[in-house]
N, C-alpha and C positions, 0 to 999 in steps of 0.2 A: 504494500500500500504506500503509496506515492505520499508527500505531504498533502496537509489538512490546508485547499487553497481561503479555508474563511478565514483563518488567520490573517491578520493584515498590521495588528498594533499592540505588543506583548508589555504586559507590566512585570518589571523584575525588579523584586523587592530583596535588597541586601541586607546584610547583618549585623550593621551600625557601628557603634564603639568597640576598638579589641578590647577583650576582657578574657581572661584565664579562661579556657573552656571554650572558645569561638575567637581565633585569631582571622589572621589575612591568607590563609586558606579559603576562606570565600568572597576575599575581595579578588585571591587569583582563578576561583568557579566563576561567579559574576562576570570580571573581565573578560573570560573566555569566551561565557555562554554568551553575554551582550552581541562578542565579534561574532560568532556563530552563527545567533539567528540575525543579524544586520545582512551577513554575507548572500540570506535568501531573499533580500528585498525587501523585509518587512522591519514597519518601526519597531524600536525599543523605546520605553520610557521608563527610567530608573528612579528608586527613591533611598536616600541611603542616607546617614547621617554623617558621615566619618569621611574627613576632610583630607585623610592623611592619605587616602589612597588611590591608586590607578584606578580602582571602577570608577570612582566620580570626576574622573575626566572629563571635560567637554566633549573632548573625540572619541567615546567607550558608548554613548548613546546619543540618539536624536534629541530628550528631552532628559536632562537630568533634578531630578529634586536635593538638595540637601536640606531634609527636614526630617522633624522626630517618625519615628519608627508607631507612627500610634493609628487609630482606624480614621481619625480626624485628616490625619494628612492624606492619609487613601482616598477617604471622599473630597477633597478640595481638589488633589489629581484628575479624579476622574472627574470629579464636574469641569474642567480646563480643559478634558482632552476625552469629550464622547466616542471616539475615534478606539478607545483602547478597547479591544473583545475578549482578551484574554490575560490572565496572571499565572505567570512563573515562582512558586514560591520557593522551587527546589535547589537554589544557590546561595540562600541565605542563612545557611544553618539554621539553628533554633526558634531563633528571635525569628526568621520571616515564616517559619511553617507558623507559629503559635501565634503572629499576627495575621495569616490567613486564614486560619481559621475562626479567630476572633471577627476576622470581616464576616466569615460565612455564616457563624451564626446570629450575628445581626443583620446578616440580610441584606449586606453591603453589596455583594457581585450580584447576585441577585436583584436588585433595585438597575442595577446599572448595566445589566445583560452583561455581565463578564465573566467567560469561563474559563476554568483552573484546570491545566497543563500541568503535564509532568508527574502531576499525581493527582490523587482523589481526596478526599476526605475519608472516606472508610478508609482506606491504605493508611492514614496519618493516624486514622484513631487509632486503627486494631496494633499499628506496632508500638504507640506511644502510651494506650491504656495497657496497665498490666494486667487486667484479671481479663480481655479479649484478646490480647496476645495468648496469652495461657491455653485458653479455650480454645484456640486454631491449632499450636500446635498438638494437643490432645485430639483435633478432630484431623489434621491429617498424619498422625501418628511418628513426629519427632520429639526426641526424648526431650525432658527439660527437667532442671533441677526442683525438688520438690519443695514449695512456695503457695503463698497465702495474699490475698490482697488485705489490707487494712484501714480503714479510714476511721478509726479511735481509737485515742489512747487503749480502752479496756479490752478491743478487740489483739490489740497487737498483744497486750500483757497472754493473753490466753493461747495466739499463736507460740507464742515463745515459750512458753511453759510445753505446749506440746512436742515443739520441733528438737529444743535443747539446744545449748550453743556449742560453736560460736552460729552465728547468722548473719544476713547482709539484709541491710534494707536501704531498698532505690525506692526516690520517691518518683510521680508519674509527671510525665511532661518536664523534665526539667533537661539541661545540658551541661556536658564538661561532669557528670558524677555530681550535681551541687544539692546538699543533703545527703548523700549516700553516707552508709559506715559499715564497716563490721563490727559486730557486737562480742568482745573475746567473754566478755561476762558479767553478769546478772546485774551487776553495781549502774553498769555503764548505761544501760539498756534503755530505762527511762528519759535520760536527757538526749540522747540520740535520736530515738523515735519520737519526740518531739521536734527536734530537729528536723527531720526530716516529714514529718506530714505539715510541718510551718512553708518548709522549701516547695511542695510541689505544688502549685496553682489551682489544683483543684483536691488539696489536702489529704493524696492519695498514696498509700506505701504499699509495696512487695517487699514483703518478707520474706527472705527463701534460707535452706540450709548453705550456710560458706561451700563450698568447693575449693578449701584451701589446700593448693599445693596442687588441683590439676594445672594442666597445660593448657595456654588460652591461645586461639588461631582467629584471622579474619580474612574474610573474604568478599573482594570488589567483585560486585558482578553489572550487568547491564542485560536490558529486558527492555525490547521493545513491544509494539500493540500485538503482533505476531504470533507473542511469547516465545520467540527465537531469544534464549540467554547466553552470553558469553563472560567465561568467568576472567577476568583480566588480569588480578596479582591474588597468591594467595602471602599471607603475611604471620609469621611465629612472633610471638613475642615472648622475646627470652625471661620475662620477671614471669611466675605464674600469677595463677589466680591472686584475684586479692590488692592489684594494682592495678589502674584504671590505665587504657588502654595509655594514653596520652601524656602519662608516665612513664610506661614500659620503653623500654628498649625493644624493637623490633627489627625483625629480620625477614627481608623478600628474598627466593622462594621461599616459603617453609622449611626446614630444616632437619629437623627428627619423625617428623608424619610418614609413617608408613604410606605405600601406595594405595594399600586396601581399604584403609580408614580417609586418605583424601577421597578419595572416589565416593567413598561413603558419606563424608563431607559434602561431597557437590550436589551429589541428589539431594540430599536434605537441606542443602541452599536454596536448591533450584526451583523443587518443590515449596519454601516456605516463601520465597518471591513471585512463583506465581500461581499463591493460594490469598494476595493481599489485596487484590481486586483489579481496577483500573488503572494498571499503572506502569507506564513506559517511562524509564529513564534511569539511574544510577543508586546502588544498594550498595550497603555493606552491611554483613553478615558475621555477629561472632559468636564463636562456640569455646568450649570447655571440652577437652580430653582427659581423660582416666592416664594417671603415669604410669601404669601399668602392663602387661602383655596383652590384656582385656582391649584397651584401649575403646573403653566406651566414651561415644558423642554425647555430649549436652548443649542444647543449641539455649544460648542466653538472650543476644536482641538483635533485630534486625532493624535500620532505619530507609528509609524512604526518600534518600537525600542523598546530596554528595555532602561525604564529611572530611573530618581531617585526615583520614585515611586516601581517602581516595584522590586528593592533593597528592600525600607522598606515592598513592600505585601508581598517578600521571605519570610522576619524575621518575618512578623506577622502572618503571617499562618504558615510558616514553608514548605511552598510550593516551592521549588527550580527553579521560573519561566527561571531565565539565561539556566538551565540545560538544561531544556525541552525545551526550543525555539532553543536550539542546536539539538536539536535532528529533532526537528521537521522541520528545516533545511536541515538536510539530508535525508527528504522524510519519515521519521517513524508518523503514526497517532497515536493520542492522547490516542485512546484507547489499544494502544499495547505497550505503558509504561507504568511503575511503578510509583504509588505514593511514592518516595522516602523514606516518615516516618512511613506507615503503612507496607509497601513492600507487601499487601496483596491484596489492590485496585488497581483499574487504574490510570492515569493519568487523565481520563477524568473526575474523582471524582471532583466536586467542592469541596473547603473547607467552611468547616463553624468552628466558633470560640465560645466556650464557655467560652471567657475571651474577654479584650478589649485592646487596644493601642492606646496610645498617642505619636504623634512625635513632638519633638517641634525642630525648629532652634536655631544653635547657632551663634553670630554675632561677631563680632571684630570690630568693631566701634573704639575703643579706638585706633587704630593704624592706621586711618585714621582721623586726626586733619583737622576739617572742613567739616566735609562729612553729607552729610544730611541725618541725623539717621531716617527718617521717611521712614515707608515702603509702597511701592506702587507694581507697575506692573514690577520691574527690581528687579532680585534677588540680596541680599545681604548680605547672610547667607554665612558661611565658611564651617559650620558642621551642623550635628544633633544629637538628642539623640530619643530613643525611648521606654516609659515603658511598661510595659506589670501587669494587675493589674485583678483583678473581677472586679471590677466598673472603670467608667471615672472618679471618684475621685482619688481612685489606682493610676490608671495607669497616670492619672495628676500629682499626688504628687512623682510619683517615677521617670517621665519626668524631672521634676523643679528641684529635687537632683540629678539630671546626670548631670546638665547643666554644673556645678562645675565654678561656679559665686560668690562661699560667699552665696548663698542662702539654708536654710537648709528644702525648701519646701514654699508651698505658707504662705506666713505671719507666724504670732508666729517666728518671730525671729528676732523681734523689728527695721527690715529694710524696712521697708514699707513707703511708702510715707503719711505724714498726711494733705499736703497742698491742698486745696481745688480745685485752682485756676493748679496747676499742676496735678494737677487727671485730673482733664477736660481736659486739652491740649493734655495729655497723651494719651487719649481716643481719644479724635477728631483725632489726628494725626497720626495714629496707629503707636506707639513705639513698639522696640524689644523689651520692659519687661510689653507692657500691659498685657501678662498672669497673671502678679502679678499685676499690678496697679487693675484690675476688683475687688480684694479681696481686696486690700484698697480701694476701691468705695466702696464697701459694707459694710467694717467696718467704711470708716467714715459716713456710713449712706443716702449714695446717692442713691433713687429709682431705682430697676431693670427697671422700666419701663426709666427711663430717662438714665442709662447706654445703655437699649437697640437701643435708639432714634436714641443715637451718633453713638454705634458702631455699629449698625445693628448685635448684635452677636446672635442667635435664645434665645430664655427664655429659653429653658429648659436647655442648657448650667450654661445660668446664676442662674437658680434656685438651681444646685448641686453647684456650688459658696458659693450660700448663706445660703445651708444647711452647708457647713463646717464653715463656721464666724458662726452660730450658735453652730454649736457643739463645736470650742474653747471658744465660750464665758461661755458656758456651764461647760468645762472642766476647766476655770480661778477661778471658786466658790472650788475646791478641791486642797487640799494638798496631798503630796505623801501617807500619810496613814489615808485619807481618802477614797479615788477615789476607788470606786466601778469597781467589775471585767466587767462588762458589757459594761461600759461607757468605761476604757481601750481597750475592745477589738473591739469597735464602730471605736474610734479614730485610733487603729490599720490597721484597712479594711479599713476605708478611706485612708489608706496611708501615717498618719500625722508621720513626723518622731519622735523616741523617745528624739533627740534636742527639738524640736518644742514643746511636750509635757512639757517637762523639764521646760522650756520658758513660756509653760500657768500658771505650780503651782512653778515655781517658786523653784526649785530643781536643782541634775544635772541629764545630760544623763546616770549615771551609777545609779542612784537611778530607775530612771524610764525602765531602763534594767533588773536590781534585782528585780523588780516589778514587771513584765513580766514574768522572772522565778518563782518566786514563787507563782504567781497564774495560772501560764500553759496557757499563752498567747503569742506563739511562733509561729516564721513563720513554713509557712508548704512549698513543693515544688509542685509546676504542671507542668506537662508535656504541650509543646507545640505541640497538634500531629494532627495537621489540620481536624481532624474530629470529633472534640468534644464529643472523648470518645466513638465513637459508634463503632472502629474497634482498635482493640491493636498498640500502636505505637510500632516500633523499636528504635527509635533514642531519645537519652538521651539530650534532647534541656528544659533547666528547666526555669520557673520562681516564685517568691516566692509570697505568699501571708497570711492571716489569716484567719481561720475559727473557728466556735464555733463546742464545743467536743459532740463527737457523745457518745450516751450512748449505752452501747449490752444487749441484755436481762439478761446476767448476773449482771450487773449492772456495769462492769467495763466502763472506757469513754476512748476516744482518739481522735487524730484529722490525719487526711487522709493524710499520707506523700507521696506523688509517688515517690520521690528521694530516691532510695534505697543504702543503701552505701557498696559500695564491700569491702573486706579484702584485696585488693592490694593494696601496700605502691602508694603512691599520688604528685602529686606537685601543687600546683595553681600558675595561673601564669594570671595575675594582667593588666587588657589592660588598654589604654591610654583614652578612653573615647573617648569625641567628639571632632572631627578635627576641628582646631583654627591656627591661623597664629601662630609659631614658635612649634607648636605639632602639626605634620600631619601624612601623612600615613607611612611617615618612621618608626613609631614606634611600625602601625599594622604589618609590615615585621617582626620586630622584635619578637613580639609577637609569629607570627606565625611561626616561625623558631624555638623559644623557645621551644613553646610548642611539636613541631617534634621532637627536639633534644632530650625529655626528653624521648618522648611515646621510642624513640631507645635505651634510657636506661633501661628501663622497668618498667617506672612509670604511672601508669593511671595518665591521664593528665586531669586536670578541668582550665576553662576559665570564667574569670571573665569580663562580656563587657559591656556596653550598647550601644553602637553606630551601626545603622542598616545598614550603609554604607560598612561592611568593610569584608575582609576574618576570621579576628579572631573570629567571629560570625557569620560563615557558622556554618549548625548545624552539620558537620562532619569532621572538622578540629582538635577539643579537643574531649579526649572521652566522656567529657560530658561538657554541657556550661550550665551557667548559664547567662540567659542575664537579668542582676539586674544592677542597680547606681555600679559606683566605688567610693563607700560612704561607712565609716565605719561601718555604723548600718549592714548593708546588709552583704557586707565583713566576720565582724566579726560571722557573726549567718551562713554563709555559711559553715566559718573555724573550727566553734563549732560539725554542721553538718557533714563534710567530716574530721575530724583530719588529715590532709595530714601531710606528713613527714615538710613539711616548705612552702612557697610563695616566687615569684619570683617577685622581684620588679624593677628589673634596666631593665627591656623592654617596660615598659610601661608609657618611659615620665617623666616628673614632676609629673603627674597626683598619680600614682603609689607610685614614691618617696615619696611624701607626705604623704603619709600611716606609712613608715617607723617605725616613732617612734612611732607612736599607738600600729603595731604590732608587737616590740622592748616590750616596756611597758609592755604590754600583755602576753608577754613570748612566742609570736610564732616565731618558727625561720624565720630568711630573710635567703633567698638561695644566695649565693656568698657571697659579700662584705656586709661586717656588719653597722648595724644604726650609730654606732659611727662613724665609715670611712666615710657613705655618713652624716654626719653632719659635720663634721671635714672640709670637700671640700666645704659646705654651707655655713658654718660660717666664716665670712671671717677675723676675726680677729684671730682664731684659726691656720687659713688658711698659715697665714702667719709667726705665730711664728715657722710654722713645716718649710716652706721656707728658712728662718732666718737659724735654726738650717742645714739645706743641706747645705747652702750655696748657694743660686739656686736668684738670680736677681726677683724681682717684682717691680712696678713702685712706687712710694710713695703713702703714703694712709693713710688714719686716719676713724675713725668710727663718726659718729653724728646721736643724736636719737633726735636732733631740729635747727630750723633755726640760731638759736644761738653759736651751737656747728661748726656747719658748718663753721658760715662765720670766725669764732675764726679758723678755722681750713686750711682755703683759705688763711690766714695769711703768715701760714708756708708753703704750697705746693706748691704754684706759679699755678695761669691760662694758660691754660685752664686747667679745671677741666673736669674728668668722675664724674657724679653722678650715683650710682647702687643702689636698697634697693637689699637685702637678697631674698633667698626663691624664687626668680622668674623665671618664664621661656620665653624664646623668647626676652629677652631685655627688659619689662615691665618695660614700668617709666625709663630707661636710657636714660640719653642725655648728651653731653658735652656744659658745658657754659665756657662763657670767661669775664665775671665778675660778682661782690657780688649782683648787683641787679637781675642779671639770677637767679644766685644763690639762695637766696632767694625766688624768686620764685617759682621756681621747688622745694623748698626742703619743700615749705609748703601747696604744691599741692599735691606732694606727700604722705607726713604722713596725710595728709588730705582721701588719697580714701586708701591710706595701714596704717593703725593707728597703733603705736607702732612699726612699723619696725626700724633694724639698717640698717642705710644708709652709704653706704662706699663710700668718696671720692679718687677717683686716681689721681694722677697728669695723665695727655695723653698726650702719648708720640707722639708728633705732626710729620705726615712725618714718621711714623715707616714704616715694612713692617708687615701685619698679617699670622702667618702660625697656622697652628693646626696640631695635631696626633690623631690618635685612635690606641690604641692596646687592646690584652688581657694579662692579667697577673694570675696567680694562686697560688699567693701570696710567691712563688720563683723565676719564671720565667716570664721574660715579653717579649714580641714579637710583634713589630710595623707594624698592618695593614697598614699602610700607612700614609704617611706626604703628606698635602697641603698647596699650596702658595695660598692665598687670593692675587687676580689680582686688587683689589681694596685696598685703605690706611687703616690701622690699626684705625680704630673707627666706619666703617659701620657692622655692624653685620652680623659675620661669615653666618648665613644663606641668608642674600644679597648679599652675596661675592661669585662673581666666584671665584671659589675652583678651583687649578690645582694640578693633580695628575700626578708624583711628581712635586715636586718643580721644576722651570724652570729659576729662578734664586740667589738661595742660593748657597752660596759655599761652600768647606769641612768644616771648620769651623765653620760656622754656623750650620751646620748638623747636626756638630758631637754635640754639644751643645742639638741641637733640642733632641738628640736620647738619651745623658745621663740626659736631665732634667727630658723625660719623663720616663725612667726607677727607676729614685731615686723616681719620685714622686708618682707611680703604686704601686710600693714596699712600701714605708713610709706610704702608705693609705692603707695597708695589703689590696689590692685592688683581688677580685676573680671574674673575670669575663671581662667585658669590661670597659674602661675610654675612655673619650675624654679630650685632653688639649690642651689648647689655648695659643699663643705664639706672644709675638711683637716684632719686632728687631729693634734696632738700632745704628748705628756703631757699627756693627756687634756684639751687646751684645745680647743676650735671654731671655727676659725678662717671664715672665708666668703673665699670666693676669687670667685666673680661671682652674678649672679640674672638670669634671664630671665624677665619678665612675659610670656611666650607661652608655646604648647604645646612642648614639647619632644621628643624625640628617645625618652624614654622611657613616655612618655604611654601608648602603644601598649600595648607593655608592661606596665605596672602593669596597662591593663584587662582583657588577655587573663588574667594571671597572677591577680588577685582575682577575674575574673569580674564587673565591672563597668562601664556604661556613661561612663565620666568626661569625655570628651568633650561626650556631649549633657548630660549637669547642667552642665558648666562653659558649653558657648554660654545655654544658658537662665537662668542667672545674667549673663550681659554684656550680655540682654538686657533684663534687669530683671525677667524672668519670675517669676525663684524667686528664693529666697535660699537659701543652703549650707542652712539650717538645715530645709528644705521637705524635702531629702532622706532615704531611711533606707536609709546607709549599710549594706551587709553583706557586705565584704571575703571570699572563699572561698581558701584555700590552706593544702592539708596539706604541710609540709616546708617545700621551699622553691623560688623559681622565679631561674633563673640567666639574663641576656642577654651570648649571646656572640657576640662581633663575627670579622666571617669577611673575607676579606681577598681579592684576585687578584693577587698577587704573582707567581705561575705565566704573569700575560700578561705581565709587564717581568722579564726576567733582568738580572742585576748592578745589580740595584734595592737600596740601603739598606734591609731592613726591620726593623731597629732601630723601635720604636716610643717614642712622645716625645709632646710637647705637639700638634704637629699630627696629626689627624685622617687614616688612611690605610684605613679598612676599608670596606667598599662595602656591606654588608650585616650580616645577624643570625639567628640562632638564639636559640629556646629551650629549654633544658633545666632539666625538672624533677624534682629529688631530693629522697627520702624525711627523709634527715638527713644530717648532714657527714661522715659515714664511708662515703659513697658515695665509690668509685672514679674515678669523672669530676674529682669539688670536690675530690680530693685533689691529683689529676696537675694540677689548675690552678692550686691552690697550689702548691704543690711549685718551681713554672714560674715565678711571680708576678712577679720583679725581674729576670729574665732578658733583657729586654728593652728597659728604659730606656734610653731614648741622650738623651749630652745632649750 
């Protein structure tokens, strides 16, 4: 069946602010699906709140909304646009199933002839209720764990007396596990299940027996109207039961699954997606296995959406599932599209993988003081990373170096835990860094069998573990010119990085690089092309790995590079890694604006990423991507690989920045503003002698590299103090104290988890107001995208700070100040490209409190709110393309446009949320009002100092 030609005008509702549990995995579905159904002719009109991302580009849809996520702005849509006949709710995670349905039962599409694509309402209910989930699988006879629905407190007391602990209870409709726990015992049991029938929206729990310690699997499928299914990734997750999917550590293919028991697996997929009614487009599917020879199935939930999974099964296959569940939405079957990367198959082609992936989560603990860092049934990851390797060792070790934690791989880099008594706890308790604790359990010599007891992790997991602790101890008996080419190229394919290496004999990373070279032990590239080489791929999607050298009959040798490198001049351009509180998706915007901006110069453009979440790692955004660590080793052997004309560093974060001086060092050009400029605005003693010399106001300040210099130093500046170390992003380690014994504390807390940093004290200017700028500059001209009033007091950090765009209460004065600080200091930092700079005022003085020569956090922002591209003028400018003045600027905004920062406080209870210098909100909103006597900008005034902690 061809497509459905009534379609003509599709509503696609997005996921709105990130928050723990629904990241920019479905601003990279959205973006997809948007392109997808455009490319058949028909409108899209998007509604999405969340300013910081690729979907709400102007160029992603015909008509885009940035407004609240609620049925109010549904119907003010459709009354603007009678034109639209259908809604998409299946890209917007949670939040948009739970607000279509919320339209449906008030009669909203209905009122307005608009019908829902992609899925049905029975589909959404039966898998989201849990006592008609229950009852399907009972009637089409797949097993599921034995379970009770609850909705009062007295009903759950009686289940739980029946079932015995421990128990799990999820409450109904909710996302990310929010409410969920296991119950180890009787004590706990009461304020949990309250908990949890508080958390589900319709005050509904399933209580079932734990299944702690089986094996938990999932699997992506796709179902069009046909009921032709294809299964696309099937996905292990190494942590068992008991940790929420989005925690786990996960592995594509599966890994330890018998043939007999997959098989068994897919019917019982196959079957429970097409027993949930109407409904054509993307599933995931996860089950429970017995650790046993038994190896009985227990199928636990199925959703009806694309989720964070099927994000990372895009990237691991390389199978575009957003694309297709768009398509297959508007009535097209499976087997009458294109496999995307071969262009030569069908759609219906399963993928198979002749390489492997590891996803690991990344966490932000450190910015929730008091939060209980142990992982269970509630997500509490921010980001992820994802390797791509020949073996699960690979793709392990090239995971662990995405993380960008200070770790340079599992062990070998002398940060491993040695204490006995904290290994165990570490294990018992499942920590966010048991992926590394497992390898110091085996190097201090703790039994697999007794690692396996605790963590129930499968053996064979833990036995490639213990094959790498073997091969470093292995590698610790040679020195650099000893170490045999074999044994090097062993350590190589396992993934060990050449640090890591360095580390075992005792060298540095550039010996063991030179090492490399000259014995012809070099990465090679593979194509990611979902059919493991059995049909030609099209699309340039790379990951790197080592092989040993093929010999030809003539006797010459080589090793098999698929990466071929064309003769057009190049640019790479540098992502931000894994999304973390104060580096989020603002930055994949960035990236991928970068990258546009160059391809319209006429640069082949390469992408350097590892995070599976995101647009800048679709495989058809750059002209070729390679999705590796943004880790120097990789980096560097890429830039060796493709010679590009230079690298683009200021889009990609801190993450990015931090490269800087290696590839300064190194002699490859940085594109725009140069290493010395972004060191000059790091350094903050530097910082301020250029300030000195303008003449330009900063708050007092002294440097201290110990508790001593410090409190010597508190003498002269007068309390309260800002403490900052260098080099950080997001506000890491800042706080303001207001005497020597704070003091002291913090400053030896500090040099304690940052060793060696300079830590700059400010005096804080108490009662200021905070504003910031962005512009670009092209090192004659500069041109300010926009000033913001921070509607909160000058010491919560600018990313907690509703932002008001413009300012709504500074005067000429002030302004003009704001406008010439930041032009002398764009200029003074021969600045090309973007800055952000940050500003505190009082009695009406301008003070400058920091500058960042890169894109910033509100970049996003300003372009959605003006309606301007600033992105692509700022990279065409670092190019040398244009200069500021080539542009004609024409800023658009009636009133005024507000960025509010939105927070997940809701997943750590007895968390501080006192808000302060560091950085604690994971996401953003926008909202825009007519003028300040709007009811929103008052209650947020009103609120404004509420909150400072110092």
């Amino acid at each position: 069946m061809p497509k459905d030609t009534s379609i003509k005008s599709v509503l696609i509702i997005g996921s709105g602010p990130i928050v723990i549990g629904q990241a920019c995995e479905f601003d990279y579905a959205g973006s997809q699906s948007a392109r997808s159904i455009r490319e058949e002719g028909i409108e899209v009109i998007l509604i999405n709140s969340n300013p910081a991302t690729i979907m709400t580009d102007p160029s992603m849809a015909d008509h885009i909304y940035l407004k609240p996520l609620t049925t109010k702005s549904i119907i003010e849509i459709l009354k603007a646009h009678p034109q639209i006949d259908s809604v998409l709710p299946t890209m917007g995670g949670q939040t948009a199933l739970n607000l279509c349905l919320e339209a449906d039962e008030k009669g909203i599409w209905k009122d307005f002839g608009v019908k829902m694509i992609g899925v049905d309402v029975n589909a959404i209910n039966i898998t989201e209720d849990r006592e008609q989930f229950k009852q399907l699988l009972k009637k089409i006879n797949v097993p599921s764990a034995p379970a009770e629905i609850c909705t009062s407190y007295l009903r759950g007391k009686e289940i739980a007396q029946e079932f015995g602990f421990p128990l799990v209870i999820r409450p109904s409709f909710t996302l990310g596990g929010t409410g969920a726990a296991i119950v180890y015992k009787k004590e706990d049991f009461d304020e949990l299940l309250t908990r949890g029938l508080e958390a589900s929206p319709i005050h509904e729990v399933l209580i079932d027996k734990a299944l702690m310690g089986w094996k938990e699997y999932e699997l992506e499928l796709l179902r069009d109207k046909n009921d032709n299914v294809v299964i696309i990734c099937s996905i292990e997750n190494m942590d068992p039961m008991g940790i929420h999917t989005g925690d786990s550590i996960t592995v594509a293919p599966a890994m330890t699954l018998s043939d007999r028991t997959f098989q068994r697996m897919r019917d019982y997929a196959i079957l429970m997606m097409r027993s949930i009614g109407n409904f054509a487009g993307g599933c995931n599917v996860q089950f429970a296995v017995s650790p046993d020879e038994k190896e009985d199935i227990v199928a636990i939930e199925i959703n009806p959406r694309v989720s964070r999974s099927s994000a990372l099964a895009s990237k691991a296959t390389g199978y575009p599932i957003a694309k297709i569940a768009s398509k297959l939405a508007l009535g097209y079957n499976l087997d009458e599209l294109q496999n995307q990367i071969t262009k030569s198959t069908s759609a219906l082609f399963e993928p198979t993988l002749d390489y492997v992936i590891v996803k690991i989560p990344r966490w932000n603990f450190d910015k929730f003081e008091g939060a209980d860092r142990t992982l269970g049934l509630q997500m509490k990851s921010v980001g992820e990373v994802m390797g791509i390797g020949r073996s699960f060792q690979e793709a392990l070790h090239k995971a662990t170096q995405s993380l960008e934690i200070k770790r340079n791989g599992l062990g070998a880099d002398g940060k491993g835990y040695t204490n006995y008594e904290q290994i165990i706890e570490k294990l018992t308790y499942a920590s966010w860094d048991r992926v590394f604790v497992i390898y110091d359990a085996i190097a201090l010599g703790i039994p697999l069998s007794r690692i396996h007891e605790i963590t129930k992790i499968d053996m064979w997991f833990l036995k490639q573990y213990e094959e790498l602790y073997t091969l470093e101890k292995e590698l610790s008996n040679y020195k650099v010119d000893t170490l045999p080419k074999e044994l090097l190229l062993e350590a190589k394919q396992k993934g060990f990085a050449d640090r890591q290496i360095a580390h075992m004999m005792g060298c540095l990373e550039s010996q063991v690089h030179s090492l490399r070279d000259a014995m012809n032990v070099n990465r090679v590239f593979k194509l990611v092309d979902t059919c493991a080489a059995e049909f030609k791929a099209k699309t340039p999607y790379y990951y790197s790995t080592f092989e040993a050298e093929i010999e030809k009959a003539d006797g010459t040798r080589y090793v098999d590079n698929e990466s071929v490198v064309s003769d057009k001049k190049k640019i790479i351009v540098l992502g931000s890694g894994p999304n973390r509180i104060g580096q989020g998706i603002e930055f994949d915007y960035s990236c991928v604006h970068g990258v546009l901006a160059a391809k319209e110069c006429g640069y082949e453009t390469i992408m350097i990423n590892c995070n599976p979440e995101t647009v800048s790692t679709d495989f058809d955004t750059a002209d070729k991507l390679y999705f590796e660590p943004v880790f120097w080793e990789h980096i560097y052997d890429i830039i060796q690989h493709e010679k590009p004309e230079g690298v683009i560093v200021q889009l990609g974060g801190q993450t990015a920045l931090k490269l800087a001086e290696k590839l300064s060092k190194y002699g490859i050009k940085i594109i725009g503003t140069s290493f010395d400029a972004l060191d000059l605005a790091e350094d903050r003693g530097r910082f301020s002698e250029l300030l000195t010399e303008l003449n330009i106001p900063f708050p007092q300040f002294g440097i201290a590299e110990t508790a001593d210099e410090a409190s010597a130093l508190a003498d002269t500046l007068d309390f309260p103090l800002l403490i900052r170390p260098s080099y950080v992003l997001g506000g890491q380690g800042m706080k303001i104290v207001i005497n020597k014994q704070e003091l002291e504390e913090h400053v030896i807390n500090l040099l304690k988890t940052i060793p060696g940093n300079k830590l700059l004290l400010d005096h804080y200017l108490d009662g200021a107001i905070e504003a910031e700028a962005d512009a670009i500059c092209d090192g004659e001209n500069v041109y300010i995208i926009g000033i913001m009033e921070h509607i909160e007091p000058c010491g919560v950090h600018s990313g907690d700070s509703n932002a008001t765009l413009p300012p709504f209460n500074l005067g000429e004065f002030v302004m003009q100040q704001i406008k010439d600080h930041t032009k002398k200091i764009a200029l003074a930092l021969r600045t090309v490209g973007l800055i952000n700079i940050q500003f505190a005022i009082k009695d009406d003085i301008v003070y400058i409190i920091e500058a960042n020569p890169r894109a910033s956090r509100t970049v996003p922002f300003i372009a959605k709110a003006y309606g301007e591209p600033y992105v692509n003028y700022a990279t065409k400018v670092m190019l040398g393309h244009n200069k500021v003045t080539d542009f004609k600027f024409n800023p658009q905004l009636k009133g005024y446009a507000i960025k509010q920062p939105v927070f997940s406080f809701s997943k750590f209870h007895n968390v501080n949320k006192a808000l302060g210098p560091e950085m604690k909100s994971t996401g953003e909103s926008i909202l825009f009002i007519d003028d300040l006597k709007d009811d929103q900008f008052y209650e947020l005034y009103s609120r404004r100092k509420m909150y400072l902690s110092k």
